[in-house]
Backbone bond lengths (Angstrom), bond angles and torsions (degrees), N, CA, C in turn:
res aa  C-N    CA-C-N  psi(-1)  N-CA   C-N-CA  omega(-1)  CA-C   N-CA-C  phi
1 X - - - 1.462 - - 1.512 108.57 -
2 X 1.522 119.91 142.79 1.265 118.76 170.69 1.333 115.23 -141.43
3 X 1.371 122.03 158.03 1.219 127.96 -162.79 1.649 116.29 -73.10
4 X 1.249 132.41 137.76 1.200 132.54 -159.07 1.524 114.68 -39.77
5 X 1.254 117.19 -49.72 1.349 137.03 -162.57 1.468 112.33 -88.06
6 X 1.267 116.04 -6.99 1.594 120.12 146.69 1.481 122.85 -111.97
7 X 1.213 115.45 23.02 1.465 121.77 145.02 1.350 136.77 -8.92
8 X 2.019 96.26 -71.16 1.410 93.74 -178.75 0.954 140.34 -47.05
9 X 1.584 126.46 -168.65 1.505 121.24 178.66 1.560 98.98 -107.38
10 X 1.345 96.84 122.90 1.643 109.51 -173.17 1.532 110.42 -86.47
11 X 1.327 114.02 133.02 1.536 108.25 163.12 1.118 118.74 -147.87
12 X 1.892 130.37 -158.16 1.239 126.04 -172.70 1.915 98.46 -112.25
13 X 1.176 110.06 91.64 1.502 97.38 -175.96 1.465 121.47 -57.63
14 X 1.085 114.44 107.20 1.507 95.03 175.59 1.482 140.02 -88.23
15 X 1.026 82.02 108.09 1.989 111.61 -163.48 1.367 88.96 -65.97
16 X 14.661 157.44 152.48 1.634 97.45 -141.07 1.256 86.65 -141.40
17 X 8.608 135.62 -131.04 1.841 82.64 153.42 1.908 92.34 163.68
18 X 1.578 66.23 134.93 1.714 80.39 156.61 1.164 134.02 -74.98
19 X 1.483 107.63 125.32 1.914 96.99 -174.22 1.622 116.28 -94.46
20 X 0.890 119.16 102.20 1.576 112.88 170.76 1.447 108.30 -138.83
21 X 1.777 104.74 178.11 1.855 98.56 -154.18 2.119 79.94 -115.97
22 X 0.963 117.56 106.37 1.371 126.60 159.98 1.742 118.76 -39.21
23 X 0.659 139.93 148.00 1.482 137.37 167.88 1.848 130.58 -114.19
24 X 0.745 116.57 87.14 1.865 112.87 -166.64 1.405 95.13 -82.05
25 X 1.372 112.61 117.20 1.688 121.52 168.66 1.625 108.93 -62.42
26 X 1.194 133.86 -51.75 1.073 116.05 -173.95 1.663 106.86 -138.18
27 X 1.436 123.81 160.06 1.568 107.19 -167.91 2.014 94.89 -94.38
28 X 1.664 109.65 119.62 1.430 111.49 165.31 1.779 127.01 -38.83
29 X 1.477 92.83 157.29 2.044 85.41 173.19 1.331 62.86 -74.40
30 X 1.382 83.90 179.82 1.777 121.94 152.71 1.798 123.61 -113.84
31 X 1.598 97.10 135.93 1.750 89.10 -172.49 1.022 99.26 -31.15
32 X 1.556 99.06 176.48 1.568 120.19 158.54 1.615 110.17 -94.21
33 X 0.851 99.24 159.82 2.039 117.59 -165.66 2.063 81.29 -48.18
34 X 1.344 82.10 148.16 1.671 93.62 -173.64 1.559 96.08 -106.17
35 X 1.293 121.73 137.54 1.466 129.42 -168.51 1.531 108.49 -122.08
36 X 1.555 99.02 79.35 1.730 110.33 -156.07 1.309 104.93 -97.02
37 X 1.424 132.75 -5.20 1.094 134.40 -175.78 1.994 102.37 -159.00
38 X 1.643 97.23 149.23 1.044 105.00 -171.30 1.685 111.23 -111.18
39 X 1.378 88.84 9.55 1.952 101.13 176.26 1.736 100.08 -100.32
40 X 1.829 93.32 136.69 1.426 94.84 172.77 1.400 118.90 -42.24
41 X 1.242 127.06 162.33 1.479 132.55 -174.70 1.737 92.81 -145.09
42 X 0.922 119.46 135.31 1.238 116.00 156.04 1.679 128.21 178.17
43 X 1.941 84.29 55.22 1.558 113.84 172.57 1.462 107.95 -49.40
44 X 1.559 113.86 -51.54 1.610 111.29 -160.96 1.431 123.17 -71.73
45 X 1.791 91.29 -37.80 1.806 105.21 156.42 1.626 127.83 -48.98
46 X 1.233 91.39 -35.19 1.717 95.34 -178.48 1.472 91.13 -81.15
47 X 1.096 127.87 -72.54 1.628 118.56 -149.14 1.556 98.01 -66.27
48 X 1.087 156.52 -29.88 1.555 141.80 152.15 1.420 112.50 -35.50
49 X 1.332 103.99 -66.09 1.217 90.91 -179.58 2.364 118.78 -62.76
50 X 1.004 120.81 -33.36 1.486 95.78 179.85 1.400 95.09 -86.94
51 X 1.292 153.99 1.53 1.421 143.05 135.20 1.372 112.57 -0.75
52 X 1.144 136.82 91.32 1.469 169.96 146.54 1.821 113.70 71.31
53 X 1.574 90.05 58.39 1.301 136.12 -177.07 1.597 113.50 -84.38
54 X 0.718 128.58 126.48 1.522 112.14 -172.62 2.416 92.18 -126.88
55 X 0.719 87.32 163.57 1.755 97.67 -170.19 1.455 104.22 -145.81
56 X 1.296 115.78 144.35 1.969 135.35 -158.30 1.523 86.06 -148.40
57 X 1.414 85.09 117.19 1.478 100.95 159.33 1.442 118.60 -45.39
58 X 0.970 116.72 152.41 1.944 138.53 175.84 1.517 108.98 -67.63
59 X 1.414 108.44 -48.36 1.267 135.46 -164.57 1.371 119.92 -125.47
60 X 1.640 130.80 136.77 1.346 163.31 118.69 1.268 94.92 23.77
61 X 1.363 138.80 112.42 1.731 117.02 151.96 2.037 94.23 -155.15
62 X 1.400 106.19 158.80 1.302 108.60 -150.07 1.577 115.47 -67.92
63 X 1.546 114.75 131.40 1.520 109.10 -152.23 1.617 98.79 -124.85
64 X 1.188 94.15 62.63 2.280 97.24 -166.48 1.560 107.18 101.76
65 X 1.621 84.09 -179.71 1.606 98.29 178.80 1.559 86.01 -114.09
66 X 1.445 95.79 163.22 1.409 114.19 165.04 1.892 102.54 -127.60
67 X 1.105 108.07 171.51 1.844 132.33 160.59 1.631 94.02 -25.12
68 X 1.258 126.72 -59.47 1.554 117.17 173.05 1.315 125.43 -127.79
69 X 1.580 100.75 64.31 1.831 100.31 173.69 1.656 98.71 112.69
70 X 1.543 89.91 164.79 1.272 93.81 152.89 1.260 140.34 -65.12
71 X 1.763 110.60 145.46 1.363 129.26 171.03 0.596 150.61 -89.22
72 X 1.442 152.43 88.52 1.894 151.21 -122.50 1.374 100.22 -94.07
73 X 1.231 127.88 112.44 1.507 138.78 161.69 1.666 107.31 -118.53
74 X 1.236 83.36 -171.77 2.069 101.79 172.06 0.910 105.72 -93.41
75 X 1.822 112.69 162.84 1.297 115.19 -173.70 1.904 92.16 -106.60
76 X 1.148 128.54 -179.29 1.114 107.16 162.81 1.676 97.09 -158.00
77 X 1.977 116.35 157.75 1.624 104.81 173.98 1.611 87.27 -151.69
78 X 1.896 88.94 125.40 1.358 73.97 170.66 1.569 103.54 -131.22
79 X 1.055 101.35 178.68 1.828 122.94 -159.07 1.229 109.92 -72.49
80 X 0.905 145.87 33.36 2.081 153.95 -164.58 1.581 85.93 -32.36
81 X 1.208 134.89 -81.84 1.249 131.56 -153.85 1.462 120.76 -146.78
82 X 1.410 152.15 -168.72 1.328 144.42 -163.40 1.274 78.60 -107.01
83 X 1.867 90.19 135.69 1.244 130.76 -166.41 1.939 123.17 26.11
84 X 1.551 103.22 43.36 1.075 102.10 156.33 2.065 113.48 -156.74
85 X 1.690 100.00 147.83 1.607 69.85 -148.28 1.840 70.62 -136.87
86 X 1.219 114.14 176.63 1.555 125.82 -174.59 1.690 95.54 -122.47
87 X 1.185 107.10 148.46 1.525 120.96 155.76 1.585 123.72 -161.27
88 X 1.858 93.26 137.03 1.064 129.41 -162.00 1.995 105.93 -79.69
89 X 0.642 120.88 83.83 1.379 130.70 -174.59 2.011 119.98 -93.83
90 X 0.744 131.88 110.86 1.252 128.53 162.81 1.677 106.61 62.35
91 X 1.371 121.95 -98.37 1.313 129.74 177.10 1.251 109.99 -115.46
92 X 1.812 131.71 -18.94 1.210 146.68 -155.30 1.517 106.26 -98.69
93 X 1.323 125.34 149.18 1.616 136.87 178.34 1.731 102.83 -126.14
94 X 1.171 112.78 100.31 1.616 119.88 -174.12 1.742 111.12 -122.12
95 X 0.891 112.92 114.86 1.765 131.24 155.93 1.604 113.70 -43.23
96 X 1.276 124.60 139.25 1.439 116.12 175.97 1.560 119.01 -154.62
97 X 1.403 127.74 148.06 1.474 105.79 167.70 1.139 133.84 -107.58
98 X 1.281 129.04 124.53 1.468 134.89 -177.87 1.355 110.37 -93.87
99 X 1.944 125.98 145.13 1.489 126.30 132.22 0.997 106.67 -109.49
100 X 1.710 109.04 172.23 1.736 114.63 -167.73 1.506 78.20 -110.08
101 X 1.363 124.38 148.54 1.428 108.79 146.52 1.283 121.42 -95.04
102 X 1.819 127.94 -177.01 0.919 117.14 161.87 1.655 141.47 -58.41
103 X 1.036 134.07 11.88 1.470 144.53 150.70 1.867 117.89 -81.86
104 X 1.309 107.93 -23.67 1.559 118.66 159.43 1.678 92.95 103.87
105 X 1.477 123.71 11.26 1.267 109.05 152.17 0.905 114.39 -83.51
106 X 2.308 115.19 166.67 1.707 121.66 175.33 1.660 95.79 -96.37
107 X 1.456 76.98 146.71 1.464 95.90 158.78 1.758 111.84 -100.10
108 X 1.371 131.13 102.48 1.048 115.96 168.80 1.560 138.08 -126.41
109 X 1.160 101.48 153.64 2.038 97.70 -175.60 1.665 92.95 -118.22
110 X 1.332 102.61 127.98 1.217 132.81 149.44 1.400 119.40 -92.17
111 X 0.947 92.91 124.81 2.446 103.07 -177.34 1.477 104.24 72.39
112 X 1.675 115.58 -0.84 1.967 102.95 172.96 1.365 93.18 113.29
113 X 1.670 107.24 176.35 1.369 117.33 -153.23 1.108 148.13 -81.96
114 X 1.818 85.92 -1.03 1.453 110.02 174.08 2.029 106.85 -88.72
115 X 1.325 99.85 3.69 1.673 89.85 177.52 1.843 102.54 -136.90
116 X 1.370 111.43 87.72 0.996 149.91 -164.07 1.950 115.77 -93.28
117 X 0.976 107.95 70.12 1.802 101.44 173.68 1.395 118.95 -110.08
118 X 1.035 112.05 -177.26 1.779 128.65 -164.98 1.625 96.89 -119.16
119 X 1.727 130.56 124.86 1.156 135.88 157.08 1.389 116.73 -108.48
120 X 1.172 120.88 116.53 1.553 123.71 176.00 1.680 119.42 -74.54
121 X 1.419 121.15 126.10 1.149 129.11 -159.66 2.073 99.12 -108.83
122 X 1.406 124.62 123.76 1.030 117.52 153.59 1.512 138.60 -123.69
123 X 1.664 104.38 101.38 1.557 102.19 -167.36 1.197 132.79 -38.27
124 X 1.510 121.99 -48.62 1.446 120.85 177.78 1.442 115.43 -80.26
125 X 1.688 130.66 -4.61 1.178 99.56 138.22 1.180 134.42 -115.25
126 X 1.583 108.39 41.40 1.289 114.77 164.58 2.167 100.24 65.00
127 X 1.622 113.86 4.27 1.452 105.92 175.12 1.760 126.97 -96.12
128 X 1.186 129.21 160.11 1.626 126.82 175.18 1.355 106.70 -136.59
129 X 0.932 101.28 126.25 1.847 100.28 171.58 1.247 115.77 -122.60
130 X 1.073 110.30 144.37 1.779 115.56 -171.43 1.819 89.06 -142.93
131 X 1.345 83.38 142.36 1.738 96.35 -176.30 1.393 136.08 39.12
132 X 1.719 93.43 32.95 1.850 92.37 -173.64 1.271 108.95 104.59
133 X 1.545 124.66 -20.55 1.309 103.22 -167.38 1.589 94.08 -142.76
134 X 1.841 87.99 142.85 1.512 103.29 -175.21 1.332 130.88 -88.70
135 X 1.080 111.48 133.51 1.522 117.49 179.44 1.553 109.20 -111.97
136 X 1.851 98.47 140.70 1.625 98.37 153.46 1.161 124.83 -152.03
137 X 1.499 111.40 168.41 1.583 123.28 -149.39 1.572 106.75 -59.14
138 X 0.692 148.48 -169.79 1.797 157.31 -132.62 1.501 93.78 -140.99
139 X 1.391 127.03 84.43 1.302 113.85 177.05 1.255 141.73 -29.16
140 X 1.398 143.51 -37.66 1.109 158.56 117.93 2.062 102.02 -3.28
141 X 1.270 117.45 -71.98 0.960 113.45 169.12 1.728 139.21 -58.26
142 X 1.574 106.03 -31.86 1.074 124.69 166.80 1.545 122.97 -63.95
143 X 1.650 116.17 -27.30 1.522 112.55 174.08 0.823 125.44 -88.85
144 X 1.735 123.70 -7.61 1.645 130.53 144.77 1.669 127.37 -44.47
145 X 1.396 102.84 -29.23 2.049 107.81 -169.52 0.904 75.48 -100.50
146 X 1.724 82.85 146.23 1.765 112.00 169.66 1.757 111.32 -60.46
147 X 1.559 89.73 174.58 1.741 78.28 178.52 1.539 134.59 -50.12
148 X 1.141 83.25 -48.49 1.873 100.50 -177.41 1.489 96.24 -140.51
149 X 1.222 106.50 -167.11 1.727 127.80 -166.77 1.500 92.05 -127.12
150 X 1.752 113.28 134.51 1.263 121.11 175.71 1.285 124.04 -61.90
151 X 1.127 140.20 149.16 1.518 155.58 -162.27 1.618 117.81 -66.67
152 X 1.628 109.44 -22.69 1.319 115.66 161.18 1.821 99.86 -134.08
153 X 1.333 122.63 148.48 1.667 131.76 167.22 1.967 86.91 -53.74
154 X 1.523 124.65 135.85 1.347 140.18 158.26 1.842 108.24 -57.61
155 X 0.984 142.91 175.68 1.027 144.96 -165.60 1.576 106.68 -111.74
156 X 1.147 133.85 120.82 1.248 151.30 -177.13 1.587 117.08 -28.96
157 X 1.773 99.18 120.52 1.572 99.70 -167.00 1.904 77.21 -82.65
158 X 1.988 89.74 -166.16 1.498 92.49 -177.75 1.748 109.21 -87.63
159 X 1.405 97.88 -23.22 1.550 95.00 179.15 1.756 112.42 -72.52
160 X 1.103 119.85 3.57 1.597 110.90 -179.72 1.498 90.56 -90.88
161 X 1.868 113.96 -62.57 1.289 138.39 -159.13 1.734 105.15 -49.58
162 X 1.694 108.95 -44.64 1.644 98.91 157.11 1.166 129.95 -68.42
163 X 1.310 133.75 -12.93 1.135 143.97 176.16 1.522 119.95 -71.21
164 X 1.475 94.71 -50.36 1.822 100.27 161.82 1.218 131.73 -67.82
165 X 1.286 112.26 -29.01 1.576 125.42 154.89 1.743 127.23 -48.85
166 X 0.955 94.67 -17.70 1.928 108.69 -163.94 1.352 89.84 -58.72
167 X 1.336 121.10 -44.78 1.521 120.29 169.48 1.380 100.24 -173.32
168 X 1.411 96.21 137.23 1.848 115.91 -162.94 1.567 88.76 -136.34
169 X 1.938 105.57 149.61 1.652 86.83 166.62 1.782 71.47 -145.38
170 X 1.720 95.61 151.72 1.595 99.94 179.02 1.834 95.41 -142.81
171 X 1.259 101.28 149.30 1.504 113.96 -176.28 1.533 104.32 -151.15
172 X 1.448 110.60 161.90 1.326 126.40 -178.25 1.507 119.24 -76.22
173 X 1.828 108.15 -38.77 1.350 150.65 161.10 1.483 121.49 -71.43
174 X 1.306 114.86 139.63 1.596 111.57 -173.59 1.609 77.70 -96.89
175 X 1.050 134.99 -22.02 1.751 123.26 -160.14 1.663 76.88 -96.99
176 X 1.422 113.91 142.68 1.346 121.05 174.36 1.875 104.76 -121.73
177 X 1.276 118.13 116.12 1.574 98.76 177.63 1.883 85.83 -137.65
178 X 1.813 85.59 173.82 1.546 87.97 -176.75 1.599 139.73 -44.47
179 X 1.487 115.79 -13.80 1.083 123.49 158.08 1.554 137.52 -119.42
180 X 1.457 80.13 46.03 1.868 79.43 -177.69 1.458 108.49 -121.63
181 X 1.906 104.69 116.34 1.245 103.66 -174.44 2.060 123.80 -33.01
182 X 1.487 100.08 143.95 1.597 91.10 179.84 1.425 74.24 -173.45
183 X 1.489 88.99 169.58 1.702 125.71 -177.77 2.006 103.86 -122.74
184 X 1.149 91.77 137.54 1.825 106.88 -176.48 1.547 88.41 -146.46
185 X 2.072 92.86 143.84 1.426 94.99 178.92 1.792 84.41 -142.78
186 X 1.177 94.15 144.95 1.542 99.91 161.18 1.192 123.65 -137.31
187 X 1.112 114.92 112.40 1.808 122.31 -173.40 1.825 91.81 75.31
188 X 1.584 94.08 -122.00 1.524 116.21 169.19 1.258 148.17 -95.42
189 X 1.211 74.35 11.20 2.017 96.59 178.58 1.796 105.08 -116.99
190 X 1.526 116.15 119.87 1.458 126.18 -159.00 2.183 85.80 -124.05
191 X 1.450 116.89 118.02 0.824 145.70 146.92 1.348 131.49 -62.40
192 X 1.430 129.68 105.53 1.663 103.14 168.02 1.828 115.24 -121.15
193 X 0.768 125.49 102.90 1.834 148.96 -177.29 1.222 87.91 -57.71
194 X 1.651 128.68 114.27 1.540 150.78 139.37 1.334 123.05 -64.47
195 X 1.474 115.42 -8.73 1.524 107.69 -158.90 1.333 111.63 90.60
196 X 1.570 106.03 -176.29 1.505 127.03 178.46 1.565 97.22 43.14
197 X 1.091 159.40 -23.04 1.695 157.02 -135.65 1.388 121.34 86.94
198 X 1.545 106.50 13.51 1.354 112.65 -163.32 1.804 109.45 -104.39
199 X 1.147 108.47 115.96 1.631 116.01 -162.31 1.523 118.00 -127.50
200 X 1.347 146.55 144.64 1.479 144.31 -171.31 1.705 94.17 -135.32
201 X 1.471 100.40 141.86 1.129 118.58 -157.58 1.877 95.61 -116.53
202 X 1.353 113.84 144.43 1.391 125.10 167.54 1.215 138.44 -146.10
203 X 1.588 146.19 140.18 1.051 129.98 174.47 1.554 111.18 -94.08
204 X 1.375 108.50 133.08 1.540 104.67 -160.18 1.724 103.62 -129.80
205 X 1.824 96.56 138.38 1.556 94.96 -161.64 1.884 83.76 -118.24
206 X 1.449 125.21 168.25 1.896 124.41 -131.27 1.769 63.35 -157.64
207 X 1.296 116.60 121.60 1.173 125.32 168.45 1.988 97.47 -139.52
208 X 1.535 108.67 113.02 1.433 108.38 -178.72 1.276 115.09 -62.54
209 X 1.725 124.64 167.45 1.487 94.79 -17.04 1.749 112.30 -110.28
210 X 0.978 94.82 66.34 2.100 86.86 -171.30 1.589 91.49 -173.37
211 X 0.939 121.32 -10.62 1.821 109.19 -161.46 1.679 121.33 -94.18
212 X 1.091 155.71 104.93 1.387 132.85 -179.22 1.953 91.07 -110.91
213 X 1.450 91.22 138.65 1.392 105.81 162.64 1.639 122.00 -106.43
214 X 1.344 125.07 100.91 1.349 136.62 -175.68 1.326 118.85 -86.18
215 X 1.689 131.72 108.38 1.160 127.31 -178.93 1.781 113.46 -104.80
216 X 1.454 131.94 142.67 1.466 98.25 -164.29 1.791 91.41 -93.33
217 X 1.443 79.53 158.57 1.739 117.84 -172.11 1.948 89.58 -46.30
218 X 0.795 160.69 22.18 1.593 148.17 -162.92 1.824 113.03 -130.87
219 X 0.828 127.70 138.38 1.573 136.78 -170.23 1.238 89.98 -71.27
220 X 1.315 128.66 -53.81 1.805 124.74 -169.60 1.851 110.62 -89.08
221 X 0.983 99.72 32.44 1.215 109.80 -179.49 1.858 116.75 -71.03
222 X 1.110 132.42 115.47 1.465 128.16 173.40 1.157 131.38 -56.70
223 X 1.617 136.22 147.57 0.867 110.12 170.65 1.771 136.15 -59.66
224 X 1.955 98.87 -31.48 1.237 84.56 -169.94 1.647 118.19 -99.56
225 X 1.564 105.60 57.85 1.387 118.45 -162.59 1.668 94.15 -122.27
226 X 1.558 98.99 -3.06 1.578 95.34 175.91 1.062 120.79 -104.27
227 X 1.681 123.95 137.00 1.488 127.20 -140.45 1.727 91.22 -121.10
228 X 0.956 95.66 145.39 2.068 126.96 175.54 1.600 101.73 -108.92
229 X 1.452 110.16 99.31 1.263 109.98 176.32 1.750 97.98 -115.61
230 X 1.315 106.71 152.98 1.540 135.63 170.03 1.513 116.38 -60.57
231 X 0.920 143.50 124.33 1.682 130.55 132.33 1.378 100.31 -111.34
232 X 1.653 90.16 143.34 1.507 115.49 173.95 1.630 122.77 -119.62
233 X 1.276 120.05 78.59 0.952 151.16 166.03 1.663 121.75 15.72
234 X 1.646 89.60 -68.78 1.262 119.30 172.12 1.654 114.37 -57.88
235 X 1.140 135.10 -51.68 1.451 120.08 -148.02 2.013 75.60 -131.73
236 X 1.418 125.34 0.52 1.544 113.24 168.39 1.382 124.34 68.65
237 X 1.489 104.57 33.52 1.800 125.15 167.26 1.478 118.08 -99.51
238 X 1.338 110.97 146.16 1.203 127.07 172.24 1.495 109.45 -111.12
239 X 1.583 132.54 99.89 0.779 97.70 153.99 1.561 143.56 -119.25
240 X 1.073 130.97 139.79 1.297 154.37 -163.05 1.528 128.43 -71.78
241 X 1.326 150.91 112.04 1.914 137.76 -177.84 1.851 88.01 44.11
242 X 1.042 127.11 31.60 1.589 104.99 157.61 1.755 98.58 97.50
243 X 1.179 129.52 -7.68 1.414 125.05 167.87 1.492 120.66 -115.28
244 X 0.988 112.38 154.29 1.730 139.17 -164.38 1.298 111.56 -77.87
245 X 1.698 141.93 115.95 1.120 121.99 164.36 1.274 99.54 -127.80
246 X 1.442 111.33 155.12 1.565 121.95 -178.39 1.349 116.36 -81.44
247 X 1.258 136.93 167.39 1.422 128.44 -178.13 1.980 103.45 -126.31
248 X 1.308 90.80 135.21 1.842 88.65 -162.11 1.408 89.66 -89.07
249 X 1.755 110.77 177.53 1.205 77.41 -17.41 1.718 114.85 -106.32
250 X 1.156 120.12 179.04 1.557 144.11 -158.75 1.654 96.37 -52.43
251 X 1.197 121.54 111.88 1.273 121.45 179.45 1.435 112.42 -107.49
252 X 1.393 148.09 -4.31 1.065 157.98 -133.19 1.407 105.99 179.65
């Protein structure tokens, strides 16, 4: 038996070359951390910290049937990986996707995108609640995180900044279809899609914490054809020749 309001049907929603060796004459500084917003941010702080975090309900709520009735257990959800987390519900084992935004609440859908709620996260007591009901971290796990999470996210070492790179996709448009200009990077190869089928190719070097250096993919390539684009950490823009693209997807 399960409680009305977890009914639905839960699932895991699931939310592309020329080879030549580029040459960089000399390695760039890198901007300095871009200070694009004056509201705390501290998406990256939060999601490190519930980084393979698991959370137990506070409270009793029905966990199966037994021989006579239901059986009161814990609920439990834990963090498998960035932005995807499992929960243990009643008798059921369901996959789900979460973002943190920048204020350090989740945004999460359970069963996909039409079932959309807000979970409040609190670092110093290590609690999360989703739908009324509180969860907390696994003590054992909880005396590993620092006390709390700093007051602004720190500015991107290089091992995060490659990490976000592994594959990034940024657009002008929250609706993304085959012709709508956008930028995709994977690893070291940075793509930018014009439309019509028309696309420019680059090898792109991620110097923390804000800087990407883009050389294009071509042997006769110029020097001053190679572009210094921005990422901004905080609010998750790229920007590009002097324009802004968002990075999906669009959480804010």
């Amino acid at each position: 038996m399960k409680p009305a309001k977890f009914l639905s049907a839960f699932g895991l929603s699931v939310i592309t070359t020329i080879i030549c060796t580029p040459i960089f004459a000399a390695e760039p500084q890198s901007a300095p951390h871009p200070s694009s917003t004056s509201r705390p941010v501290i998406r990256r702080s939060v999601e490190k910290f519930l980084s393979g975090g698991v959370f137990v309900s506070k409270t009793l709520h029905e966990s199966g049937l037994g021989p006579t009735g239901p059986v009161p257990g814990h609920w439990r959800i834990t963090f498998s990986k960035p932005g995807h987390a499992i929960f243990d519900y009643s008798d059921v084992r369901s996959g789900f996707q979460y973002h943190v935004l920048n204020n350090g609440t989740l945004r999460v859908w359970l069963g996909g995108p039409d079932r959309e709620m807000t979970a409040l996260f609190d670092a110093a007591k290590r609690e999360l609640t989703l739908e009324g009901i509180v969860y907390a971290m696994e003590p054992q796990q909880a005396a590993t995180r620092p006390a709390t999470v700093p007051e602004h996210d720190p500015p991107l070492t290089q091992v995060e900044m490659d990490e976000i790179f592994k594959y990034a996709s940024f657009s002008k448009e929250r609706i993304v279809g085959s012709e709508t200009p956008r930028i995709e990077v994977t690893s070291t190869r940075l793509h930018v899609f014009r439309g019509h089928g028309k696309w420019d190719a680059y090898y792109a070097k991620f110097h923390a914490p804000s800087t990407i250096i883009a050389k294009p993919f071509r042997s006769d390539a110029r020097p001053e054809e190679t572009v210094t684009a921005i990422y901004d950490a905080d609010v998750r823009t790229l920007t590009w020749r002097g324009e802004v693209y968002r990075q999906h997807p669009w959480l804010e």
